[in-house]
Structures are given as C-alpha cells and as structure tokens.
C-alpha positions in Angstrom: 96.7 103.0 96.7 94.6 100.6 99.0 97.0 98.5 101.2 94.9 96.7 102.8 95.2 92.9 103.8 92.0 91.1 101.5 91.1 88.0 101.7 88.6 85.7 102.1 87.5 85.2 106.2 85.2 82.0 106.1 86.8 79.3 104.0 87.2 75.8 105.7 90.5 75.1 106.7 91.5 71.6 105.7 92.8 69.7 108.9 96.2 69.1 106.3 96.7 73.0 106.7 96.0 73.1 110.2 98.7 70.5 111.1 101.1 71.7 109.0 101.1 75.4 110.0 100.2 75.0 113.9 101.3 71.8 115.0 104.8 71.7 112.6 106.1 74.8 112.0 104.6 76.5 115.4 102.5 79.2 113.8 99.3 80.3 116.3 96.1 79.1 115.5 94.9 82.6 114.1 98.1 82.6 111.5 97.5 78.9 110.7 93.8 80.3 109.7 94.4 83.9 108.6 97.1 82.1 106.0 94.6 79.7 105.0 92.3 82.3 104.1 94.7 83.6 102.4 95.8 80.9 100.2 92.1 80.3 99.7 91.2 83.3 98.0 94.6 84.1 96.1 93.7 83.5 92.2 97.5 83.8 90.9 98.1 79.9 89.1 101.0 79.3 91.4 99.1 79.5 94.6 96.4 78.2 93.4 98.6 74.9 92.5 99.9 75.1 95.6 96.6 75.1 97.7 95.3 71.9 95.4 98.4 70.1 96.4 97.4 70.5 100.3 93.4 69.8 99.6 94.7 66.9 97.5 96.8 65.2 100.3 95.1 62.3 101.9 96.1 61.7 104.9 98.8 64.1 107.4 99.6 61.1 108.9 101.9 59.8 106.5 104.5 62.9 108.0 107.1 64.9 106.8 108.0 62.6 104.5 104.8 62.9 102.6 105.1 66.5 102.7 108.4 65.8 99.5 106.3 63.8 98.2 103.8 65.7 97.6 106.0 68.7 96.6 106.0 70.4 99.6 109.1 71.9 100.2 110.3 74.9 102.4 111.5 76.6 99.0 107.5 76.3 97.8 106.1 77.8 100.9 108.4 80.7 101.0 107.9 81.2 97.5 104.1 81.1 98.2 104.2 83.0 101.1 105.9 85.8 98.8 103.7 86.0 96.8 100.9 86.7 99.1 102.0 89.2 100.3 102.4 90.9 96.8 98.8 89.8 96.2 98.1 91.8 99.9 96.9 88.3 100.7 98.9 88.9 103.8 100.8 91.4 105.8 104.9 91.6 106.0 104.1 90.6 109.2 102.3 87.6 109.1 104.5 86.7 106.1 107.7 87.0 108.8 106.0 85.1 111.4 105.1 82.4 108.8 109.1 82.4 107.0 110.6 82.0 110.9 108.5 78.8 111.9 109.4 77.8 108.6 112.8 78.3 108.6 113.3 76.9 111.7 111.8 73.4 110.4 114.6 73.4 107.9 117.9 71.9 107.6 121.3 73.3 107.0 120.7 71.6 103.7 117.6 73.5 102.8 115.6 70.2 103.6 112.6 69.7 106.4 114.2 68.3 109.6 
C-alpha cells in the first residue's frame, strides 16, 4: 500500500487560513501552507464543508469570536485534521504539530481562549 502524503502543492492560501494557523495557533509558515494544501485537495463532504466555511469568512478581523460564529470550533478542526490524515492528506506528524497549537488555544472548557 502507497503511504505517501498527496496533496495538492499550489493552491492559494486564503489570508483567513494563514492567520488562523500561523498567527493563532503558532503553526510555522510551511504547516500553515502544507495543511492548506491539504484541506484544498481533500474531496470527503466534511472537509470540504469545512474549507467553504474558511473561504466564506469575510474578514479575520472580526477575531476569535467570529471564528464560533462561523462554526469554527477546536472540536471541528481536530475532527478535520483526523480525517486528513486518514485521507494521507497529511502525515501523523503534521497532524500532531497541528492538534498541539490547537490544543493549546483551547480552554479547560473545550472553548477557544
């Protein structure tokens, strides 16, 4: 069986994306793009309503309270993040790297901070 990591290597990142990866959760500029790509060319509905929901979103500026409100949550990321990895959309690594900046945006309560 193939393992390798396939995804697309030239999709525009939307600015949304790049803020939310690198500048709030703390992910390096390659992850913040390498997860991108990855999100961009997963077909599975759930990611694919997930990436809609970010290249929907008007404006980052609005901050992490936009991010609720547009059904952002750290449950949905994880969640997403899971399942690109089982779409080998991204490696176990990224996927940990991605989970721990995550994680450490979150609450006690399961809720951004």
């Amino acid at each position: 069986m193939d393992r390798r990591i396939r995804r697309s290597h030239n999709v525009a990142m939307p600015l949304v994306w790049g803020v939310l990866a690198h500048e709030w959760w703390g992910v390096s500029r390659k992850l913040a793009w390498d997860s991108w790509q990855a999100l961009a060319s997963c077909r599975w509905s759930d990611v694919v309503e997930f990436r809609q929901g970010i290249l929907l979103w008007p404006s980052i500026t609005s901050g992490r309270d936009a991010a609720v409100s547009h059904g952002l949550t750290p449950q949905s990321v994880l969640r997403i993040v899971e399942l690109l990895v089982q779409d080998r959309r991204l490696s176990t690594t990224e996927a940990a790297q991605l989970e721990e900046a995550v994680l450490r945006c979150v609450s006690a309560t399961g809720e951004w901070r």
